[in-house]
DOZA-997372 format. One record per residue (C-alpha): residue in one letter; y, x, z. Coordinates in pm, whole numbers. Layout:
N
- code;yy;xx;zz
- A;Y;X;Z
...
***
This chain:
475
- code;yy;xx;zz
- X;-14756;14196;-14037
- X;-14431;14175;-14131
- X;-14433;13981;-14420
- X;-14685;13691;-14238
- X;-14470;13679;-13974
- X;-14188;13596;-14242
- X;-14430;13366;-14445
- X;-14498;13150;-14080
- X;-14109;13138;-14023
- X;-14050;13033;-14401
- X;-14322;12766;-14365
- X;-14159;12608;-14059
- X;-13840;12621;-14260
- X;-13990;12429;-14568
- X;-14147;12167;-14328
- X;-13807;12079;-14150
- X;-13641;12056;-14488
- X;-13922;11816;-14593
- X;-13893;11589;-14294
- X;-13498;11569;-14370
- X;-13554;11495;-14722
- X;-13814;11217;-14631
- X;-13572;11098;-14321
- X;-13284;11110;-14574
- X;-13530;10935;-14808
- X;-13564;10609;-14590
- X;-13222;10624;-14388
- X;-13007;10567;-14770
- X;-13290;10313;-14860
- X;-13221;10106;-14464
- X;-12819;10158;-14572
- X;-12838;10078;-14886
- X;-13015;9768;-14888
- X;-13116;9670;-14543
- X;-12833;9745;-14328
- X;-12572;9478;-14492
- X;-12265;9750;-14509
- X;-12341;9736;-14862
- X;-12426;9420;-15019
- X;-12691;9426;-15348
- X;-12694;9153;-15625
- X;-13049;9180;-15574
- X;-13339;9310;-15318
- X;-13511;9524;-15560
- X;-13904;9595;-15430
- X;-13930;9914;-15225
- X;-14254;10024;-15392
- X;-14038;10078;-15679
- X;-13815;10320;-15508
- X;-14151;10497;-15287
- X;-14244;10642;-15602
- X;-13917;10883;-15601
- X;-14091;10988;-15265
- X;-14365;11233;-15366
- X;-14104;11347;-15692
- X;-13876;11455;-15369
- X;-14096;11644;-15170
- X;-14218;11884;-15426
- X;-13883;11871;-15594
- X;-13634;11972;-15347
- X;-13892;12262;-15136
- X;-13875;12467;-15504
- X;-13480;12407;-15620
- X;-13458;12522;-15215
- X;-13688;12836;-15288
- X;-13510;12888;-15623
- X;-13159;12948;-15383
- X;-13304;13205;-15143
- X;-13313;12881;-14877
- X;-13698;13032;-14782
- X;-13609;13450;-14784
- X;-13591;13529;-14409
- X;-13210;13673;-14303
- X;-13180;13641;-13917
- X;-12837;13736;-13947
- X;-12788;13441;-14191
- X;-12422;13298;-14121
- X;-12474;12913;-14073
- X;-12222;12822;-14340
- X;-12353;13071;-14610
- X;-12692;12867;-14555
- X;-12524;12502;-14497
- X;-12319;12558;-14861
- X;-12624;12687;-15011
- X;-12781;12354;-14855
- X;-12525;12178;-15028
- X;-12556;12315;-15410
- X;-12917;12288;-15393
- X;-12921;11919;-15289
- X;-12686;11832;-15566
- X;-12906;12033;-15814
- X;-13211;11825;-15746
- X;-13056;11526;-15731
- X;-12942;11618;-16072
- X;-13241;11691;-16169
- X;-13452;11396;-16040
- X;-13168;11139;-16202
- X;-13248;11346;-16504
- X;-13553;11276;-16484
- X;-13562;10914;-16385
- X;-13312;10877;-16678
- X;-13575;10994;-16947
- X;-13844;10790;-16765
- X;-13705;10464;-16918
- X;-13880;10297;-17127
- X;-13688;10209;-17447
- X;-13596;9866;-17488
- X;-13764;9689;-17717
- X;-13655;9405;-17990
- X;-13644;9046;-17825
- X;-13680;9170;-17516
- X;-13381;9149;-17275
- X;-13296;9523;-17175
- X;-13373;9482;-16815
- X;-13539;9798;-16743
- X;-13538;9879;-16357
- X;-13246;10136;-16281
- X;-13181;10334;-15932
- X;-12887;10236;-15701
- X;-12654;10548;-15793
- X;-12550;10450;-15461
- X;-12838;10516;-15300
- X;-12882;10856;-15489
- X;-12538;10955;-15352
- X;-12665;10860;-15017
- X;-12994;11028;-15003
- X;-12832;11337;-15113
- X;-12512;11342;-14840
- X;-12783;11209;-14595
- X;-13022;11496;-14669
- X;-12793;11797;-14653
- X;-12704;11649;-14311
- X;-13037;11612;-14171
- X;-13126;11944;-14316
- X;-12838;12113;-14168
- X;-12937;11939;-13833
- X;-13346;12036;-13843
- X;-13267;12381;-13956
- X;-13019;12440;-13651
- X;-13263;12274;-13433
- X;-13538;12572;-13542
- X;-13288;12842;-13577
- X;-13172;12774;-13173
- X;-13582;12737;-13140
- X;-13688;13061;-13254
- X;-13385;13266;-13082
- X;-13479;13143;-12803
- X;-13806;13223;-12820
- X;-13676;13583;-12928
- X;-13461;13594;-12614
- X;-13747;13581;-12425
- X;-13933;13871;-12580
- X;-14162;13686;-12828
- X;-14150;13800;-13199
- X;-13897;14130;-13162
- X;-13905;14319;-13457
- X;-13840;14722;-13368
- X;-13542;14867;-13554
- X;-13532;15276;-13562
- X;-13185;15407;-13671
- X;-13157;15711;-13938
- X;-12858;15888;-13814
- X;-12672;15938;-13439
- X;-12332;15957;-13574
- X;-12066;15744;-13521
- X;-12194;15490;-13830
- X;-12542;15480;-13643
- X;-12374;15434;-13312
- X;-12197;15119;-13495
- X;-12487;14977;-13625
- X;-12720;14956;-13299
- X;-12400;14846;-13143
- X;-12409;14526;-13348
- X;-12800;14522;-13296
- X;-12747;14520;-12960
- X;-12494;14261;-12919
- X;-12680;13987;-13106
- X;-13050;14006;-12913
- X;-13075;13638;-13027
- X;-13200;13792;-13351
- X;-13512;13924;-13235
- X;-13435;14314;-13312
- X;-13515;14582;-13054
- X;-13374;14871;-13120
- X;-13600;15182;-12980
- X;-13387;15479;-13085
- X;-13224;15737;-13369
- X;-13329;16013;-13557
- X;-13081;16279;-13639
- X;-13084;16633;-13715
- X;-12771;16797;-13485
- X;-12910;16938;-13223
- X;-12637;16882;-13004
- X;-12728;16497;-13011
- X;-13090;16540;-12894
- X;-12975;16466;-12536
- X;-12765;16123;-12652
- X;-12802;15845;-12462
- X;-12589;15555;-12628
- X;-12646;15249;-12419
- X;-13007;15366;-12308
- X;-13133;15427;-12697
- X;-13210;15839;-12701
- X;-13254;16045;-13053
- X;-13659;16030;-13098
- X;-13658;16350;-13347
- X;-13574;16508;-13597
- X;-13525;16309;-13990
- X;-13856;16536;-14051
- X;-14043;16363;-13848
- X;-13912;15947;-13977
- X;-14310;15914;-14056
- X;-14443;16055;-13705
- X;-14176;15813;-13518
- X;-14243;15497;-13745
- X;-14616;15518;-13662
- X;-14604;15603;-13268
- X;-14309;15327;-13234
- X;-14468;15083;-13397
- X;-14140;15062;-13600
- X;-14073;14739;-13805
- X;-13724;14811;-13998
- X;-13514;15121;-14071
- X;-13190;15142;-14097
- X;-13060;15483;-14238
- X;-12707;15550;-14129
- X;-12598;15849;-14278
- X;-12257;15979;-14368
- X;-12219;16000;-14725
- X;-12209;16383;-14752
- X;-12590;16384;-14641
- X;-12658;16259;-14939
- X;-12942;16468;-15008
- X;-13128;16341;-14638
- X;-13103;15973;-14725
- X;-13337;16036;-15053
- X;-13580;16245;-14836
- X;-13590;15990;-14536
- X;-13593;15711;-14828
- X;-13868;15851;-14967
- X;-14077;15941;-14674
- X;-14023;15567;-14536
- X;-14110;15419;-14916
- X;-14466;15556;-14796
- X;-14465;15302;-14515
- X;-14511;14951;-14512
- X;-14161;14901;-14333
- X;-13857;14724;-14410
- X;-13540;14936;-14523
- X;-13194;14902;-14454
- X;-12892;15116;-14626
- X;-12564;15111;-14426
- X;-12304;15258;-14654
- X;-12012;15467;-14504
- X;-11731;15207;-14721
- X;-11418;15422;-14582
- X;-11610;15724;-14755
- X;-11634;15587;-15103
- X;-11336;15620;-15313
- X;-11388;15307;-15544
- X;-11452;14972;-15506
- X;-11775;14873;-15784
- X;-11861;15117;-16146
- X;-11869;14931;-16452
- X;-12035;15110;-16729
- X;-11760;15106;-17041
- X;-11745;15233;-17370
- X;-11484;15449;-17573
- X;-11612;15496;-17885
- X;-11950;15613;-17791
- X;-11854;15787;-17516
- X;-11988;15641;-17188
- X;-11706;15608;-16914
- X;-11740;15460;-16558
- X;-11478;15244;-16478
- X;-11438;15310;-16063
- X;-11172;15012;-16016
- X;-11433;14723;-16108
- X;-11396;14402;-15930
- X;-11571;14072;-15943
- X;-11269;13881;-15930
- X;-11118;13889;-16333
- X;-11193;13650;-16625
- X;-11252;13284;-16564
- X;-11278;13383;-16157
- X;-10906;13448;-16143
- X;-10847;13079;-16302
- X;-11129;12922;-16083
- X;-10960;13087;-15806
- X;-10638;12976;-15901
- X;-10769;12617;-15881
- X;-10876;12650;-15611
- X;-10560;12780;-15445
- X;-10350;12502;-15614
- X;-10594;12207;-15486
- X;-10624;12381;-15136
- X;-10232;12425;-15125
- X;-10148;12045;-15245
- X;-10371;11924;-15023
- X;-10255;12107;-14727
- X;-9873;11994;-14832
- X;-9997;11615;-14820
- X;-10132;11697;-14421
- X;-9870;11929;-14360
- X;-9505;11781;-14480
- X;-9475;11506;-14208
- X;-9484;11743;-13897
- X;-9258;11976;-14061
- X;-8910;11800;-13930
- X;-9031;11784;-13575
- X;-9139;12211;-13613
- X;-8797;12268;-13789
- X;-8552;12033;-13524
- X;-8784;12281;-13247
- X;-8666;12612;-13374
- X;-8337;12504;-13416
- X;-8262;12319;-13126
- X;-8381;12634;-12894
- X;-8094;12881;-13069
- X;-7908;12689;-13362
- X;-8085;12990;-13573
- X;-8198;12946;-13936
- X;-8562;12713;-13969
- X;-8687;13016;-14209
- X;-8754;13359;-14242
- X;-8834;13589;-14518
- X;-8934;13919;-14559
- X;-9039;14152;-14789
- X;-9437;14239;-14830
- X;-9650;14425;-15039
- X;-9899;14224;-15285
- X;-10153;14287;-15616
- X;-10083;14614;-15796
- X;-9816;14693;-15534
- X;-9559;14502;-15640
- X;-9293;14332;-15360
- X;-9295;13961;-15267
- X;-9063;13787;-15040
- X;-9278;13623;-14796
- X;-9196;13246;-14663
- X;-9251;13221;-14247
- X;-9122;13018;-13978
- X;-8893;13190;-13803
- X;-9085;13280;-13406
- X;-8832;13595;-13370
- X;-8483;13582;-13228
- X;-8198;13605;-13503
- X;-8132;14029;-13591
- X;-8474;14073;-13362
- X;-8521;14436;-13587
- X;-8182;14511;-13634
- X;-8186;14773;-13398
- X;-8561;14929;-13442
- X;-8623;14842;-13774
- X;-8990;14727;-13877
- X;-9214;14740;-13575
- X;-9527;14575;-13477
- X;-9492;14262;-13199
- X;-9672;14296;-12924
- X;-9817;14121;-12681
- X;-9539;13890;-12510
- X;-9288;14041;-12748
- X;-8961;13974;-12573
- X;-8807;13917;-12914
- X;-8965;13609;-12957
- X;-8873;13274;-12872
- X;-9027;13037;-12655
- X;-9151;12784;-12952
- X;-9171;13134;-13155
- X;-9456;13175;-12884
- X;-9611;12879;-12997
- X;-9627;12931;-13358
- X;-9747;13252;-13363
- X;-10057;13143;-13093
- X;-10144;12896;-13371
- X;-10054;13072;-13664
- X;-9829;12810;-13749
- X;-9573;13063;-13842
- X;-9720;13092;-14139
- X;-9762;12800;-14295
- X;-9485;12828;-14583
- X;-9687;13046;-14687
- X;-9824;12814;-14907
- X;-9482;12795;-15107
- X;-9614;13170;-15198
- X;-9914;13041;-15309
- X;-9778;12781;-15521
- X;-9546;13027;-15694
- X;-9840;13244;-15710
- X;-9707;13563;-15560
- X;-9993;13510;-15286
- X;-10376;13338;-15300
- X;-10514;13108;-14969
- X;-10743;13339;-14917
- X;-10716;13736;-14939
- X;-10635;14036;-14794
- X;-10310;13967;-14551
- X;-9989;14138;-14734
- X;-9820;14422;-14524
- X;-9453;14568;-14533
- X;-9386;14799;-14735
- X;-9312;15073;-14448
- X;-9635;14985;-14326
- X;-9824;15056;-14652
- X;-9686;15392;-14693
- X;-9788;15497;-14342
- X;-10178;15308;-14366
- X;-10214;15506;-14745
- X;-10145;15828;-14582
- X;-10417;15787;-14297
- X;-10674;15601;-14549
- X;-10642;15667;-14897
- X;-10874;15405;-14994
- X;-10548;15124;-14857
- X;-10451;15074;-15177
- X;-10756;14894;-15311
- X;-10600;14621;-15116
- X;-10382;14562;-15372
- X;-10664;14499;-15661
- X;-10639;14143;-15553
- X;-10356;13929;-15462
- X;-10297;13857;-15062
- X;-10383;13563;-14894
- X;-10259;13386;-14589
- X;-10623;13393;-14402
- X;-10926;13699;-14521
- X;-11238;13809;-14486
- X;-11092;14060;-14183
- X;-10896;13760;-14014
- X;-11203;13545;-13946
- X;-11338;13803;-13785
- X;-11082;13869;-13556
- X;-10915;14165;-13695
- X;-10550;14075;-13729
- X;-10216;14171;-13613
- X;-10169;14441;-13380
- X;-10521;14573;-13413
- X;-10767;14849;-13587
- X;-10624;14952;-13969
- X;-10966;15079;-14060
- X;-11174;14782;-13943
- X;-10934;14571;-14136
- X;-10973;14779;-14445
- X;-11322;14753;-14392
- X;-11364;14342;-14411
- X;-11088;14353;-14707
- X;-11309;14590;-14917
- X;-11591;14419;-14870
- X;-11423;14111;-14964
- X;-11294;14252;-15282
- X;-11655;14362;-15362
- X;-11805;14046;-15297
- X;-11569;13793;-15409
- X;-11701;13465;-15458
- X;-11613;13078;-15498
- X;-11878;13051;-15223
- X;-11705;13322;-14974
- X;-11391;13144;-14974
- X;-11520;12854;-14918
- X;-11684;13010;-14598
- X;-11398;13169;-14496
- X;-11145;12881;-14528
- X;-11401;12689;-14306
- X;-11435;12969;-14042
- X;-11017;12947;-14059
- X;-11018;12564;-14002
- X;-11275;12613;-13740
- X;-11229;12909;-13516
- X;-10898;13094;-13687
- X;-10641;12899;-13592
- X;-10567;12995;-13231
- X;-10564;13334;-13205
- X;-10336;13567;-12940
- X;-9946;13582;-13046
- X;-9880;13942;-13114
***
């Protein structure tokens, strides 16, 4: 059931991404040469260019297929899928100007070469065009089918493996994004003194003895087993009593529980160690990353430089204080930085408490201070810090040094924070965890950051800044 009712979804997605393809297909070919934006030497015939058509629709449905465009995520973030939209596009356009290329004929002696080439124009066009209409369709069926979920239609029923505080967390989440079609109908724990929970009307259904009992009478769909890591030993039995089923599994790790951040196999002369400070982010990454930082940086210097007199005669007109302000922060491997801010705090605002967190309508700060901070405009010479590279665009945010000593001793795992350098927006910014707020839900987003570093998740992440992180409150 569960895997037609993903086949019919992934069918509806393949026949929008057709109809953009074919739409993108004749909109380049009306700009191109029937529009007159772009004047051609020549008209060439449009039954020479209709035979790319049927090339394109079986071309660009399997490089989509090939990039995970047809596996079913309802939690799919709309930029993960609208940069995987983009790669693929350019891929098969690759590939079908490959192709076209070795199609040629060869030209032949005492014959003008004259042999019928493709407007790279056009090729250009269909392929911006395309990942635009393809964006556009797929939104178009995305706010179709939650809709459709939002009225009951096509629910998928979620049991939870664990009443804990980690289960609690994850039907939380469940619950707050019903426009993904999951109904959660309960948990399953062994303490007894959770058999009367009631957590937002979802009760504990049984015991973990009984996960084959309760996936049959519920009707259940997925499982997600929320244990905490020391019931290790109930995770394989409930993962192997649910393997029986034909059911969808989830894992939800406890990642403030585990001590290391990815195991790498190693050698040492024969002797197999496990290396327990792995990350993805060493070798050519740290140069592509560094590119990146140095492109993102320039270009943000070119938009940036002719508003900064107007910011600077602002702070100083309100109290003759210095433009600047720079304090010492913690970055990779735990070494100090001086970081590079716009000064939103009166002059000596710590000499009398020493470091503190600002608050909400911190008196110390100034009235264009205010400003700043709101839209994190404060921070902006940061990207001095980046060019010296003491500091990355994107990363975990630095802390003081004060600060770090006090998080370490609360969470020991802190300090994989520093297996990467910091960055003036993250993984745990985005998402709204900044400032004055939770030091374990930070620590959270950073890990999993560090784990999953990618070219394609800062990408995501610098859009979600330009997009949504900008304003945020100025504590």
């Amino acid at each position: 059931m569960i895997r037609q009712r993903h086949k019919i979804t992934s069918a509806v997605y393949l026949t929008g991404d057709v109809v953009a393809a074919v739409g993108a297909f004749f909109a380049a070919w009306y700009l191109r040469f029937s529009s007159g934006l772009f004047p051609a030497v020549e008209q060439p015939e449009f039954s020479r260019y209709l035979v790319l058509l049927p090339f394109i629709v079986v071309l660009w449905p399997i490089v989509f297929y090939f990039h995970g465009l047809y596996q079913v995520q309802r939690g799919r973030s709309r930029v993960d899928e609208g940069i995987n939209l983009l790669i693929a596009v350019i891929l098969a356009s690759l590939l079908l100007s490959f192709a076209v290329f070795m199609a040629r004929p060869p030209a032949r002696p005492g014959v003008p070469y004259a042999i019928f080439g493709y407007s790279r124009l056009f090729m250009v066009m269909l392929a911006g065009l395309n990942v635009a209409f393809a964006v556009v369709i797929r939104n178009f069926i995305r706010s179709v089918l939650r809709r459709f979920r939002l009225s009951g239609h096509n629910l998928q029923r979620i049991l939870v493996v664990g009443a804990g505080a980690l289960g609690k967390e994850v039907a939380q989440k469940l619950l707050d994004h019903r426009e993904l079609g999951f109904q959660v109908t309960g948990f399953l724990d062994d303490d007894p003194g959770k058999a009367k929970l009631n957590y937002e009307g979802l009760k504990v259904l049984g015991t973990l003895d009984s996960v084959e009992e309760t996936l049959s009478r519920e009707k259940i769909d997925q499982v997600f087993v929320a244990l905490p890591v020391e019931a290790h030993r109930k995770t394989l039995r409930v993962l192997r009593a649910v393997a029986k089923e034909c059911v969808e599994v989830r894992l939800v790790p406890d990642v403030l529980q585990y001590a290391t951040l990815q195991a790498k196999l190693e050698d040492l002369d024969g002797t197999p160690v496990i290396n327990l400070s792995q990350v993805p982010l060493q070798g050519w990454a740290t140069l592509i990353k560094r590119f990146l930082d140095l492109a993102a940086a320039a270009a943000s210097l070119v938009v940036l430089l002719p508003l900064f007199p107007f910011v600077a005669l602002a702070i100083w007109l309100e109290d003759r204080g210095p433009i600047f302000y720079r304090q010492e922060r913690m970055g990779l491997d735990g070494r100090s930085f001086q970081i590079l801010k716009l000064r939103s705090m009166r002059v000596g605002a710590e000499s009398s408490t020493g470091p503190v967190w600002a608050i909400e309508d911190d008196p110390r700060r100034t009235r264009i201070g205010g400003f700043l901070r709101r839209w994190s405009i404060d921070e902006l010479p940061q990207i001095w810090n980046v060019i010296k590279g003491n500091m990355s665009i994107v990363g975990p945010r630095p802390e003081r040094p004060a600060f770090v000593q006090e998080f370490k001793e609360k969470l020991p795992q802190y300090m994989l924070r520093h297996r990467v350098k910091s960055g003036i927006t993250g993984w745990a910014q985005v998402h709204g965890w900044r400032g004055n707020t939770s030091i374990k839900k930070r620590l959270q987003y950073d890990l999993y950051y560090i784990e999953n570093w990618s070219l394609k998740l800062d990408l995501k992440i610098l859009w979600m800044t330009l997009r949504h992180g900008l304003r945020h409150n100025a504590y």
